[in-house]
C-alpha positions as CSV (number, residue, x, y, z in Angstrom):
1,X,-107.3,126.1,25.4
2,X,-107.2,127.9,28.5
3,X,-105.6,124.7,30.6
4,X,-103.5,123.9,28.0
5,X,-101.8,127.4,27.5
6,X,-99.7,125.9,30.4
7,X,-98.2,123.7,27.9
8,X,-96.7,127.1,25.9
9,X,-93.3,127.4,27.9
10,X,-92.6,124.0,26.3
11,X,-93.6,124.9,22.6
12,X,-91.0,128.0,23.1
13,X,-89.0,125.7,24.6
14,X,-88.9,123.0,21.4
15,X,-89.9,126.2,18.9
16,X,-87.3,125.1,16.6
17,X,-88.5,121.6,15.7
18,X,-92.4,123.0,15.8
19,X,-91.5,125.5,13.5
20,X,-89.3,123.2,11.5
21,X,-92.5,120.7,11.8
22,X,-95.0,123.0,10.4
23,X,-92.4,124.1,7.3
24,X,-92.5,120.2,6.5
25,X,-95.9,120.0,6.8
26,X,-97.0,122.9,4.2
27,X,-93.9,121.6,1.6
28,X,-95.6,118.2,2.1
29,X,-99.2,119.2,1.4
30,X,-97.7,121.6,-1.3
31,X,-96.8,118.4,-3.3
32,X,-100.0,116.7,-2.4
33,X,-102.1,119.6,-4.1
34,X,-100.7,119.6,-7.1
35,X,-101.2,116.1,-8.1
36,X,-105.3,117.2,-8.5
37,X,-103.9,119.6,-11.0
38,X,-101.2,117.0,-13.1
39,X,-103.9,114.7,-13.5
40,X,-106.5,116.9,-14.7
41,X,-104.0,118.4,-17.3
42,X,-103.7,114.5,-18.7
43,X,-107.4,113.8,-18.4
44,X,-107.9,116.9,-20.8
45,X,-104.8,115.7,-22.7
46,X,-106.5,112.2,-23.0
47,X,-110.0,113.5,-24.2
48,X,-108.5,115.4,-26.8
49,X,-106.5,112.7,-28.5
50,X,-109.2,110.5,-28.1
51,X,-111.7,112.9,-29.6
52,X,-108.9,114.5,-31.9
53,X,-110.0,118.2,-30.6
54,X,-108.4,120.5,-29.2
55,X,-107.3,120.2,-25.9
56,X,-108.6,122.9,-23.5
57,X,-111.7,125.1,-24.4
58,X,-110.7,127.0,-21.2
59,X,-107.2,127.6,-19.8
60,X,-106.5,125.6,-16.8
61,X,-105.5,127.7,-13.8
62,X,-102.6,125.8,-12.6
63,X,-99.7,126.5,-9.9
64,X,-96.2,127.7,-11.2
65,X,-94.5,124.5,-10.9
66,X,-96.8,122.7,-12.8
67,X,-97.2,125.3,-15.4
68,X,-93.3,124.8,-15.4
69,X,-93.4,121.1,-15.6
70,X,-95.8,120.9,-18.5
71,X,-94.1,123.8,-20.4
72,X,-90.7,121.9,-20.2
73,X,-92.4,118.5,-20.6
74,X,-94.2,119.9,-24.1
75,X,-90.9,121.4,-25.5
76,X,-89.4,117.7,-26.0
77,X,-92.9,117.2,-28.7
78,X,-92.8,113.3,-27.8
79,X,-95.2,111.3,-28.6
80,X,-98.8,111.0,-26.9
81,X,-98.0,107.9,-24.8
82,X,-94.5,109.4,-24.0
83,X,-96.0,112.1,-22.4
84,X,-98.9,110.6,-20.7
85,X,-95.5,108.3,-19.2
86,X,-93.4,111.3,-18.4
87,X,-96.4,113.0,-16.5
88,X,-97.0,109.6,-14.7
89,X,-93.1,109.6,-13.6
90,X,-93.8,113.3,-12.3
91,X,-96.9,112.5,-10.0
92,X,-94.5,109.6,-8.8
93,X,-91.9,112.4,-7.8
94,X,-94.6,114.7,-6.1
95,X,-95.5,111.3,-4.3
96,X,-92.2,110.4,-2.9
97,X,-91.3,114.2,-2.2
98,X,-94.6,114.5,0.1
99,X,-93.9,111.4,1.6
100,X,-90.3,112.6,2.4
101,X,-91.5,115.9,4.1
102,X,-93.9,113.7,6.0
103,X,-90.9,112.0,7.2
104,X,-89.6,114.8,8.5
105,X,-92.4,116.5,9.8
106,X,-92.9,113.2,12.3
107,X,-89.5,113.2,12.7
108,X,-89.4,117.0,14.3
109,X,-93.5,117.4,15.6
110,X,-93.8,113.7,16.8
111,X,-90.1,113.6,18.3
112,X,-91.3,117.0,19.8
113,X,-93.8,115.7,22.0
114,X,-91.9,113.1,23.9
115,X,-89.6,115.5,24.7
116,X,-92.5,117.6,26.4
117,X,-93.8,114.4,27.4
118,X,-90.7,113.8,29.5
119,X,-90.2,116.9,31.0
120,X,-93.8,117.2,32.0
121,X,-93.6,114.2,33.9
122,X,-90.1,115.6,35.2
123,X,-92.4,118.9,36.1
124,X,-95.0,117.0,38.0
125,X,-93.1,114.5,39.9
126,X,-91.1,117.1,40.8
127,X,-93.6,119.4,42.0
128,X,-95.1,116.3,43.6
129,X,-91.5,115.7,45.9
130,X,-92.1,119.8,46.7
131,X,-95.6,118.9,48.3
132,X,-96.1,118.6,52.0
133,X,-97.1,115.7,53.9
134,X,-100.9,116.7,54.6
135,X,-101.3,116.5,50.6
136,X,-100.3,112.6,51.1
137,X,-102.6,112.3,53.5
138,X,-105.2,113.7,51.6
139,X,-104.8,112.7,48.1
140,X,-104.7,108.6,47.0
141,X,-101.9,107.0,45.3
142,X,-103.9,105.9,42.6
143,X,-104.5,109.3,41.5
144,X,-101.3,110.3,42.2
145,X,-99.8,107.7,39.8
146,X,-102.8,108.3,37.2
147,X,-102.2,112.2,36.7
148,X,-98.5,111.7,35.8
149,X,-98.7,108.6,33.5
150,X,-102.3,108.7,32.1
151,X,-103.0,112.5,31.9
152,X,-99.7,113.6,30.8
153,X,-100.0,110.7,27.8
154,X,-103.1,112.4,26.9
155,X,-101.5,115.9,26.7
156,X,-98.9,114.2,24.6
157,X,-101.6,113.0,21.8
158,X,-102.3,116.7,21.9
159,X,-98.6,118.2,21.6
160,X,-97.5,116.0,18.8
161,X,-100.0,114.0,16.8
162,X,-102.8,116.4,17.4
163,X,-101.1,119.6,16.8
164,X,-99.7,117.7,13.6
165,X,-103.0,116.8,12.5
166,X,-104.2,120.1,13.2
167,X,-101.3,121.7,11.0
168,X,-101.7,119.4,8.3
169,X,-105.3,119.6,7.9
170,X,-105.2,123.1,8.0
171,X,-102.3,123.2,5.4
172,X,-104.2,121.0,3.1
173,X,-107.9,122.7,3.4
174,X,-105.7,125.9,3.1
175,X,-104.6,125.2,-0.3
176,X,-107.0,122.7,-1.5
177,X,-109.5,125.8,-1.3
178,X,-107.1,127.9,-2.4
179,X,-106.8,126.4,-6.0
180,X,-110.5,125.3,-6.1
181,X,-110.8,129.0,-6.0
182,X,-108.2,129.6,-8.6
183,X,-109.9,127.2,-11.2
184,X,-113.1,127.9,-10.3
185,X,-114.8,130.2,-7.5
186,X,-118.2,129.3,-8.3
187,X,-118.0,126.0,-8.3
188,X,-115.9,126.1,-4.9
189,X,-118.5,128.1,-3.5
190,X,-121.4,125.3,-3.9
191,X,-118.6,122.5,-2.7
192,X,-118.3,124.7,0.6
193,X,-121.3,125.1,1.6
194,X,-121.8,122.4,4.0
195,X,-119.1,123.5,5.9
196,X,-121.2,125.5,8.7
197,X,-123.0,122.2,9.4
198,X,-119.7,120.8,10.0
199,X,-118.6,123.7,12.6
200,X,-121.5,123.7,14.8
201,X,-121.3,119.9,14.9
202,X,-118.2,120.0,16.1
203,X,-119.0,123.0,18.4
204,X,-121.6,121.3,19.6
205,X,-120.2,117.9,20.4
206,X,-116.9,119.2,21.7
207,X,-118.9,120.5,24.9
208,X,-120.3,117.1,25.7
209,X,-116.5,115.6,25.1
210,X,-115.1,117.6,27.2
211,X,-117.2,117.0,30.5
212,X,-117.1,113.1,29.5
213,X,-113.4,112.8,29.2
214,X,-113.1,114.8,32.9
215,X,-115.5,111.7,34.2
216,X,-113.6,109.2,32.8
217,X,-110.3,110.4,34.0
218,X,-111.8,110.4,37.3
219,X,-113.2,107.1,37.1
220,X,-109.5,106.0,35.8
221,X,-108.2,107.0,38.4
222,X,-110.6,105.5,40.9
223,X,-109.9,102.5,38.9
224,X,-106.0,102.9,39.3
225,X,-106.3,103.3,43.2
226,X,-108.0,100.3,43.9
227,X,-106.2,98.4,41.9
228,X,-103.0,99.6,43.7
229,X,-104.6,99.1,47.3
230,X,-105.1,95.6,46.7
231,X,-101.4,95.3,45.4
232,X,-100.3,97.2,48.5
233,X,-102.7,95.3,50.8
234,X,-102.6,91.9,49.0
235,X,-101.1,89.5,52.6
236,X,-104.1,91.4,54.2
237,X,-106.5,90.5,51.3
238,X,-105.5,87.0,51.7
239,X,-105.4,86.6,55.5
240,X,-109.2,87.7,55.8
241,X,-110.1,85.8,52.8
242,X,-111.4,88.9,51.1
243,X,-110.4,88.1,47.4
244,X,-114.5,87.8,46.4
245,X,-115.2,91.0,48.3
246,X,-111.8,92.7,46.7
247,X,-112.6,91.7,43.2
248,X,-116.6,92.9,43.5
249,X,-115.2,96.4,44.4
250,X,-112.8,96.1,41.5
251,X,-115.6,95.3,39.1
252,X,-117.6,98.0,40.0
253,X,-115.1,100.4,39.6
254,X,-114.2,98.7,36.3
255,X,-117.7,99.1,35.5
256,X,-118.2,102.5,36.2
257,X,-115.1,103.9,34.5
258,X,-116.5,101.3,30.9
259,X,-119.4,103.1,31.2
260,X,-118.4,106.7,31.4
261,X,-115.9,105.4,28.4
262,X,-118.7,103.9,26.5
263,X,-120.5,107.0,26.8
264,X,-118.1,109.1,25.9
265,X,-116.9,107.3,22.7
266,X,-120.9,107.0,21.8
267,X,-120.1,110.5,21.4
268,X,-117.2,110.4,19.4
269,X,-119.0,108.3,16.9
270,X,-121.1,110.7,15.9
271,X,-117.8,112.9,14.1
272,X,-117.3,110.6,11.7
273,X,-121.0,109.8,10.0
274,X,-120.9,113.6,10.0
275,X,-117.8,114.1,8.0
276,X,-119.1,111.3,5.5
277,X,-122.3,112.8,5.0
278,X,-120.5,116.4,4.3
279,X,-118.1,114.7,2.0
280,X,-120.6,112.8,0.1
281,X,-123.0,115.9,-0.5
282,X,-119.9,118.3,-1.8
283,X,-118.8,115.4,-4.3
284,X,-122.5,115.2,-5.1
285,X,-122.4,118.4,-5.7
286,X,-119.4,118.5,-8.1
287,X,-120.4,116.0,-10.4
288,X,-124.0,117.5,-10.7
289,X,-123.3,121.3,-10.8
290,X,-119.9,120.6,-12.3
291,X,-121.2,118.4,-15.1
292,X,-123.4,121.1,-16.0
293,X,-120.9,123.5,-16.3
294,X,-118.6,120.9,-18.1
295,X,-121.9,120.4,-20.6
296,X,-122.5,124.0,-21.1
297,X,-118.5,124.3,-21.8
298,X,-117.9,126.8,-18.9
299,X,-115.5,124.0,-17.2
300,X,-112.8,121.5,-18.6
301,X,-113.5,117.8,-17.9
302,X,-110.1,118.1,-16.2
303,X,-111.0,120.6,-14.0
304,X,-114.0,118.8,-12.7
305,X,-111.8,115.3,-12.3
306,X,-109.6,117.6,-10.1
307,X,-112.0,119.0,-7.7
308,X,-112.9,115.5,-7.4
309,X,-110.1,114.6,-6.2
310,X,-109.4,117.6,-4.1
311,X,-112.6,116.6,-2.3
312,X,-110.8,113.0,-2.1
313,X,-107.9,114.6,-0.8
314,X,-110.1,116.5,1.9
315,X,-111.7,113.4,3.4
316,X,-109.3,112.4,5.7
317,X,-108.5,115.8,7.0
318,X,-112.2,116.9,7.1
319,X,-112.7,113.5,8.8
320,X,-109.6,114.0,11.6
321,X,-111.1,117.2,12.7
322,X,-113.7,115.3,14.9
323,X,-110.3,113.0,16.2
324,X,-108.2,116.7,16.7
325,X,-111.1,117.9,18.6
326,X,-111.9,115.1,20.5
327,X,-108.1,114.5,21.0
328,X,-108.0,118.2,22.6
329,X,-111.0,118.3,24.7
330,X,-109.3,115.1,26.3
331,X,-106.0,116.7,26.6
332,X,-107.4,119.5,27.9
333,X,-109.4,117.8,30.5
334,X,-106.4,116.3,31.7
335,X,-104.2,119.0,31.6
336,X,-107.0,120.5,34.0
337,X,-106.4,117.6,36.5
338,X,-102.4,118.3,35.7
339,X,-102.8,121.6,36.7
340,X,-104.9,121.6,40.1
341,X,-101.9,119.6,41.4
342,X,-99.2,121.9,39.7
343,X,-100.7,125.0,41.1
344,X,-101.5,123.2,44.4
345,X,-98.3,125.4,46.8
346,X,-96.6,123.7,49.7
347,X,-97.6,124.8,53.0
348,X,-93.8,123.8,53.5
349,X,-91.7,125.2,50.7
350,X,-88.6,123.0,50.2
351,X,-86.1,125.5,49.0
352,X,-82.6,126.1,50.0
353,X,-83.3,129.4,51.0
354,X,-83.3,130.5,54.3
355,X,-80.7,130.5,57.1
356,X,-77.7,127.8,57.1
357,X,-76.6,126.3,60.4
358,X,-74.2,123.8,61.6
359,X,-76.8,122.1,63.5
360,X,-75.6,121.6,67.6
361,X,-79.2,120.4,69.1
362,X,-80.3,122.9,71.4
363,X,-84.1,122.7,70.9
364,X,-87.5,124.7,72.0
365,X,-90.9,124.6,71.8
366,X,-92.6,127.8,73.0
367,X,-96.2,127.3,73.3
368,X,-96.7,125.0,71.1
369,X,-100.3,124.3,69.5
370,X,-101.1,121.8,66.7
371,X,-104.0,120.2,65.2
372,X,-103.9,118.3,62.6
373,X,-105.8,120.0,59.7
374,X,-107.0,116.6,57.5
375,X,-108.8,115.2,60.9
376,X,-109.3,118.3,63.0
377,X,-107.6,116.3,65.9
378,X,-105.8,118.5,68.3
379,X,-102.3,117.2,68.7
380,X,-101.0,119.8,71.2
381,X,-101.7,122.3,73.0
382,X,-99.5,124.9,74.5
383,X,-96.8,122.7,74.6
384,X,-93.3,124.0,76.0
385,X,-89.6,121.8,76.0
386,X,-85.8,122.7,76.0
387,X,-83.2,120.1,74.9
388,X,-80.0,121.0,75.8
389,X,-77.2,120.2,73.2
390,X,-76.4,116.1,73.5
391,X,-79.3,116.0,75.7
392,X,-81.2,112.2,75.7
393,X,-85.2,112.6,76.0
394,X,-87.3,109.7,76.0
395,X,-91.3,110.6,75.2
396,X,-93.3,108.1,76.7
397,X,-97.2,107.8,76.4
398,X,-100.4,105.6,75.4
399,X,-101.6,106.2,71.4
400,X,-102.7,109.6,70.5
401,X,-101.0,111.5,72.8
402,X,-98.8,113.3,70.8
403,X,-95.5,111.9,70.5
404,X,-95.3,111.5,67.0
405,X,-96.7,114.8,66.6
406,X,-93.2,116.4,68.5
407,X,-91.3,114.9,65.3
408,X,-92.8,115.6,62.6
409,X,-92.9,119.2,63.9
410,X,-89.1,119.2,64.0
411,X,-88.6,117.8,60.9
412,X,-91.4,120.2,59.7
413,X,-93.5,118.4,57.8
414,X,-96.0,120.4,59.7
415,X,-95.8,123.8,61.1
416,X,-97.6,124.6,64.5
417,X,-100.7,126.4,64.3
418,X,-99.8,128.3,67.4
419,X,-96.5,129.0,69.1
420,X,-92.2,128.6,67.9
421,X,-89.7,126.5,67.2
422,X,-86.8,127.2,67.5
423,X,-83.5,125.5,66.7
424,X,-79.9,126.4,68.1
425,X,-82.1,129.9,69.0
426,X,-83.5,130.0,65.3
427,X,-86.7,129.9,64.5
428,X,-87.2,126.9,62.6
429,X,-88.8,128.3,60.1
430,X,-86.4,130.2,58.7
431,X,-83.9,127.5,58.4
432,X,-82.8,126.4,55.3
433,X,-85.1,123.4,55.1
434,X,-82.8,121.0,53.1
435,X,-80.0,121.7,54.9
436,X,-81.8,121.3,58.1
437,X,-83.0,117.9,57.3
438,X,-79.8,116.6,55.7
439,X,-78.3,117.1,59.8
440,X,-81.0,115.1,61.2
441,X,-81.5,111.6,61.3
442,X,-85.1,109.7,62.2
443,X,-86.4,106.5,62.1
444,X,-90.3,106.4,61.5
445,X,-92.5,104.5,63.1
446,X,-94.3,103.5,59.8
447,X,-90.5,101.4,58.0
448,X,-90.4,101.6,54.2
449,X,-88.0,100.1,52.2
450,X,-87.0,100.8,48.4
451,X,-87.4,98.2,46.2
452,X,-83.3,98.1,45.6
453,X,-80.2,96.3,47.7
454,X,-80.1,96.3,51.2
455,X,-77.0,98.2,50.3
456,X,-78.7,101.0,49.1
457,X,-81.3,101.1,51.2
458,X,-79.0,101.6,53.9
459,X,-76.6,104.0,52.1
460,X,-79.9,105.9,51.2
461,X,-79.7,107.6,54.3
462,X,-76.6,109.9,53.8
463,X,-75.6,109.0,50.1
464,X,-72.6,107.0,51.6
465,X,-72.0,104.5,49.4
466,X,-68.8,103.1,51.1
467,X,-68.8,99.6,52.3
468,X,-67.6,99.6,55.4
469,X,-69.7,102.5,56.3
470,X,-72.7,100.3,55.3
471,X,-71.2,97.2,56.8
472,X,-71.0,99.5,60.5
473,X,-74.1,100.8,60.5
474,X,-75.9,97.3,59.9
475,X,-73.5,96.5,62.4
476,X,-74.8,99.1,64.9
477,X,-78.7,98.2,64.2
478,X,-77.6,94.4,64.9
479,X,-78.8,93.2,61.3
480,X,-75.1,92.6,59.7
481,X,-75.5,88.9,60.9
482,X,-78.8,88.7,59.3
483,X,-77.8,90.1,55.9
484,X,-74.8,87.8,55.9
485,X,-76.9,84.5,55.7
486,X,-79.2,86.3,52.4
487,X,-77.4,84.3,49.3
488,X,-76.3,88.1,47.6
489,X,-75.8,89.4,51.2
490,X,-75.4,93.6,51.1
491,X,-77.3,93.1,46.7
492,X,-80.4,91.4,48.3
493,X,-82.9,93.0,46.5
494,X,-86.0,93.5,49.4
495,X,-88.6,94.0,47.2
496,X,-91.2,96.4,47.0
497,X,-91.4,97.7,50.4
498,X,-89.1,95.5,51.6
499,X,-91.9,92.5,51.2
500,X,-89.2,90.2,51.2
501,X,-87.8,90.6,54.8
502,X,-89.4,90.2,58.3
503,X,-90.5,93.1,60.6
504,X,-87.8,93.6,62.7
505,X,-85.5,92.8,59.9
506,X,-87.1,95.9,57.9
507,X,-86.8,98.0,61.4
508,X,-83.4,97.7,62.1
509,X,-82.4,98.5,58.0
510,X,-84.1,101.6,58.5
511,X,-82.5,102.0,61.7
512,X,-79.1,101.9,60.2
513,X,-80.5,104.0,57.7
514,X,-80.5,106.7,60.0
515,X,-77.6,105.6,61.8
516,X,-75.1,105.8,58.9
517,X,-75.3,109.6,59.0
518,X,-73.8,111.9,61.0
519,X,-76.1,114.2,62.2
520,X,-76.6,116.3,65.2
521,X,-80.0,115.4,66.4
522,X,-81.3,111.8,65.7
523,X,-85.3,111.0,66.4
524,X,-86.0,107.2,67.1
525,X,-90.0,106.8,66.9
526,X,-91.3,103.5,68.1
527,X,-88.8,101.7,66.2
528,X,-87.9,98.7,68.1
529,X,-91.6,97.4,68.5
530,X,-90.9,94.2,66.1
531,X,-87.8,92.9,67.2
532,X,-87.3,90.3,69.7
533,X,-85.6,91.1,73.5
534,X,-82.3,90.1,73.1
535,X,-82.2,91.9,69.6
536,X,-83.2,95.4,71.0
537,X,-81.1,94.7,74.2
538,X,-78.0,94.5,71.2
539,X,-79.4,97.4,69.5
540,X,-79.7,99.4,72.5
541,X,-75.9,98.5,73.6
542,X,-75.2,100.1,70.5
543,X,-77.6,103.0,70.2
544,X,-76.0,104.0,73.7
545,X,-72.8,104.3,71.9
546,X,-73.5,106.1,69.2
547,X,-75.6,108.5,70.9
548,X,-73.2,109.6,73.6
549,X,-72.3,113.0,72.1
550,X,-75.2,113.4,70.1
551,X,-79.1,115.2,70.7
552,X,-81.6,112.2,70.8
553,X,-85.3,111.9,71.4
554,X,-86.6,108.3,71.7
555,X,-90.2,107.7,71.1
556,X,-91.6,104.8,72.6
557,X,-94.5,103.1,74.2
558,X,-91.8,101.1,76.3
559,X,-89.3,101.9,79.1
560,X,-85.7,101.0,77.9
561,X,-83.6,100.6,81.2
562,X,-80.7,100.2,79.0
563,X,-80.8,103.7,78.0
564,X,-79.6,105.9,80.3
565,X,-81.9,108.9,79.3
566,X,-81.3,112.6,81.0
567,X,-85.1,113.2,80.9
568,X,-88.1,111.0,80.3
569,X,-91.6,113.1,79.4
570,X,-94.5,111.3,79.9
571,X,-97.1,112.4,77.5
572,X,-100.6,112.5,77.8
573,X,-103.8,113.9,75.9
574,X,-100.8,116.6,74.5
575,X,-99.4,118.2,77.2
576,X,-96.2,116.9,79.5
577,X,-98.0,114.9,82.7
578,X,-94.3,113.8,84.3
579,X,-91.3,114.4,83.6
580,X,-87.4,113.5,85.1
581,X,-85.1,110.7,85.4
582,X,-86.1,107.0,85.6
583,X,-86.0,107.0,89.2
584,X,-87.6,110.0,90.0
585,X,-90.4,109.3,88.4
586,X,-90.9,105.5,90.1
587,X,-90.8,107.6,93.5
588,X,-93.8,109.9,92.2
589,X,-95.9,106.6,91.5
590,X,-97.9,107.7,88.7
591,X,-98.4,107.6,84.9
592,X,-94.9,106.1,84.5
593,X,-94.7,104.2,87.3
594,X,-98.3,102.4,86.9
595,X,-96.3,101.9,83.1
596,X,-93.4,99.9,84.2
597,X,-94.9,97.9,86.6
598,X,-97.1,96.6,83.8
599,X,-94.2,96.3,81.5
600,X,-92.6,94.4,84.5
601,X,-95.5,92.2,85.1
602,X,-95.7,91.3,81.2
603,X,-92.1,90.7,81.5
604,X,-92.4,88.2,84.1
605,X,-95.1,86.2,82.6
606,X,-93.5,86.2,79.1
């Protein structure tokens, strides 16, 4: 219960309906229990008429409202069948007055838990938009996507039906016992005394539960990311012909999580041979101890006929506490897994606190230092830049030398290990991080596309959902022409992650993504690598445009001589090898000159 006290600040939340719930149930099992004692009052009735003796040798001990009930039925002195009828008409009512509470105690308990249900997965998802980007690199989909669908549906079966269950079981044992004990203590005493077997079963067999239900959520989940690799992957899976290979490794995870299952509900079975065996021994024990009682006149024949069916009645509540426990011990193994991700904190907090600035693009690294704490690799290393407001930098370099590294660190999904950054002469981190990012626009290397419109894939980038805005900024990326010959044009929906379209086509959305903002400093990385000459010579005309009064770092592995840049920085092995103006840099026949001649070369022979 110690994982699942997280779930309290929702039961306070909803206490209304719980405690309206549990009134429901006890009014419902209040009219269940005194059915037992109804019927034994006509069995005794019976005998007597039948026998022509007097009815009870030994006062029943029934509940005021049936002592009430047979007081006012007796005044009317009917006849024996008419009131053998009249008590058949008032177990009826009992019946339909329990099943009415019923009603409404799934109607407040079960309603209950979807409402925790949804703002759990609210909670989690949420929590999961707060987490940085190293946690993505370090955690699968798969699990991801099985936490908040699987686990929280497995805490549900513990917030509504479970805690329902519980409730109602308790209720009903509660006063079962309670008028056994009332007609007759002995007699109760015999009927519960195979209870202790029953508690250190369960004891027992909850421990082994509990570890089994952690392994199969794991295996799930497993289970869950392979399957959703080979969705993601499935043109790859194809082009290598590795469906055989694919579907092997699928097996064995499906193997592996049906056998942890298996296991674990070999385990379960064992509740419910338990519960029949205690049942059977306490009825067993009624009829022989009771009938001797009944024999040596100490009991009514009534009385006995109701224990009877008080044990009846305890069946299926006796029998649910191995489901309530076995129902908990999974919830609470995945409320576990809930929980390592809940109280997993952002290295990056995105909060809205922090310093608010009208962002100009004056930019710093001092010393900069970063390594990349999910591979160890050492990004940079004493790194040191100024940008000057509307300044154009072009970062040129082979793989690995820490281009991409520069913008993520000013968007800050990661914060250097060593060194500042600062921003309009604040450090960055003490911006206000939201508002920070809302005034910067950057395309990413890796293009992803919602599964929506092109429309809205576009207008995703500053919540602009004017058309022409849309229509300039596909415009600007040179993919308006494109979109126009798609049969729904701007509503072509792309698919999931944007499936439907070509490379470039998927680059220059997310280009006008960016480009439909208005922000003070935009970061291109490598975002023109799938699109054809003349199409990045268009782009570029455009680019050079839009960029004239604002701060703009280009990422690239190529040189753009349509882009007049102020600076180029030639990266290598994380540190600045040359830097100046396109023509500088040809003079000092190095890194970037050795780079365009090859580019010129390639160009040629294309």
């Amino acid at each position: 219960m110690k994982q699942l006290s997280h779930l309290n600040k929702y039961f306070w939340k909803y206490r209304w309906r719980l405690i309206l719930g549990i009134l429901f149930i006890f009014i419902s099992n209040y009219f269940a229990v005194l059915a037992p004692q109804v019927t034994g009052y006509i069995i005794d009735k019976v005998q007597a008429h039948l026998t022509d003796a007097a009815q009870e040798k030994i006062v029943q001990q029934n509940d005021w409202l049936v002592t009430i009930t047979i007081a006012w039925i007796e005044q009317f002195k009917f006849s024996f069948t008419g009131i053998v009828a009249l008590f058949g008409l008032v177990l009826l009512l009992f019946a339909i007055l329990r099943g009415f509470f019923m009603f409404l105690m799934r109607q407040t308990i079960i309603v209950m838990s979807r409402h925790i249900e949804y703002d759990q997965k609210s909670e989690v998802f949420q929590h999961y938009l707060q987490l940085d980007t190293n946690f993505y690199k370090t955690h699968e989909t798969g699990d991801l996507m099985n936490r908040m669908a699987e686990d929280v549906s497995r805490v549900r079966m513990y917030t509504g039906p479970a805690i329902m269950y519980l409730i109602n079981l308790i209720a009903l044992i509660w006063l079962s016992v309670y008028y056994m004990v009332k007609k007759n203590p002995e007699l109760s005493l015999y009927v519960l005394a195979p209870l202790p077997i029953l508690a250190i079963a369960i004891y027992y067999v909850n421990n082994i539960i509990n570890k089994k239900s952690e392994e199969v959520q794991a295996k799930l989940s497993d289970l869950t990311t392979n399957a959703q690799q080979s969705y993601s992957g499935i043109r790859v899976i194809k082009s290598f012909v590795q469906e055989k290979a694919m579907l092997r490794f699928f097996e064995k995870n499906s193997e592996d999580y049906r056998t942890s299952a298996t296991a674990l509900y070999k385990v379960e079975a064992i509740y419910f041979p338990i519960m029949g065996l205690i049942i059977g021994i306490s009825t067993i024990l009624v009829v022989l101890i009771g009938g001797l009682k009944y024999m040596n006149g100490q009991i009514n024949f009534g009385d006995m006929a109701a224990f009877i069916m008080y044990l009846t009645m305890l069946a299926f509540p006796v029998s649910a506490i191995g489901w309530v426990a076995s129902t908990i011990q999974r919830a609470a193994a995945s409320q576990r897994r809930l929980n390592e991700f809940l109280l997993t904190k952002s290295t990056i907090p995105v909060t809205e606190t922090g310093k608010e600035i009208e962002l100009q693009g004056n930019i710093e690294f001092e010393n900069v230092s970063f390594v990349y704490p999910h591979t160890g690799i050492k990004a940079l290393s004493n790194f040191n830049l100024q940008i000057k407001k509307g300044e154009k930098i072009a970062l040129i370099g082979r793989t690995g030398s820490g281009k991409s590294t520069i913008a993520q660190l000013l968007l800050r999904f990661y914060d250097p290990v060593a060194g500042v950054i600062r921003i309009d002469g604040t450090e960055i981190k003490d911006l206000a991080l939201q508002a920070y990012r809302r005034q910067v626009s950057y395309v990413p290397q890796e293009v992803f596309l919602f599964s929506d419109t092109i429309a809205n894939n576009i207008a995703f980038g500053g919540g602009n959902e004017n058309e022409e805005a849309i229509r300039n900024a596909a415009t600007s990326a040179s993919v308006h022409r494109d979109i126009q010959t798609f049969p729904e044009q701007y509503q072509t929906m792309v698919g999931e992650r944007g499936v439907t379209l070509s490379g470039g086509q998927k680059q220059r959305i997310s280009i006008a993504r960016a480009l439909i903002k208005d922000p003070g400093l935009i970061i291109l990385d490598d975002c023109l690598n799938a699109v054809d000459a003349r199409t990045e010579k268009e782009i570029l005309t455009h680019l050079a445009t839009y960029l004239e009064d604002k701060t703009a770092i280009v990422i690239t592995h190529r040189i753009f001589s349509l882009l007049q840049f102020d600076r180029i920085l030639v990266m290598d092995d994380g540190f600045i090898a040359e830097q100046g103006t396109h023509e500088e840099l040809l003079q000092k026949q190095g890194l970037y000159a050795d780079l365009y001649n090859r580019q010129q070369l390639e160009e040629t022979v294309s």
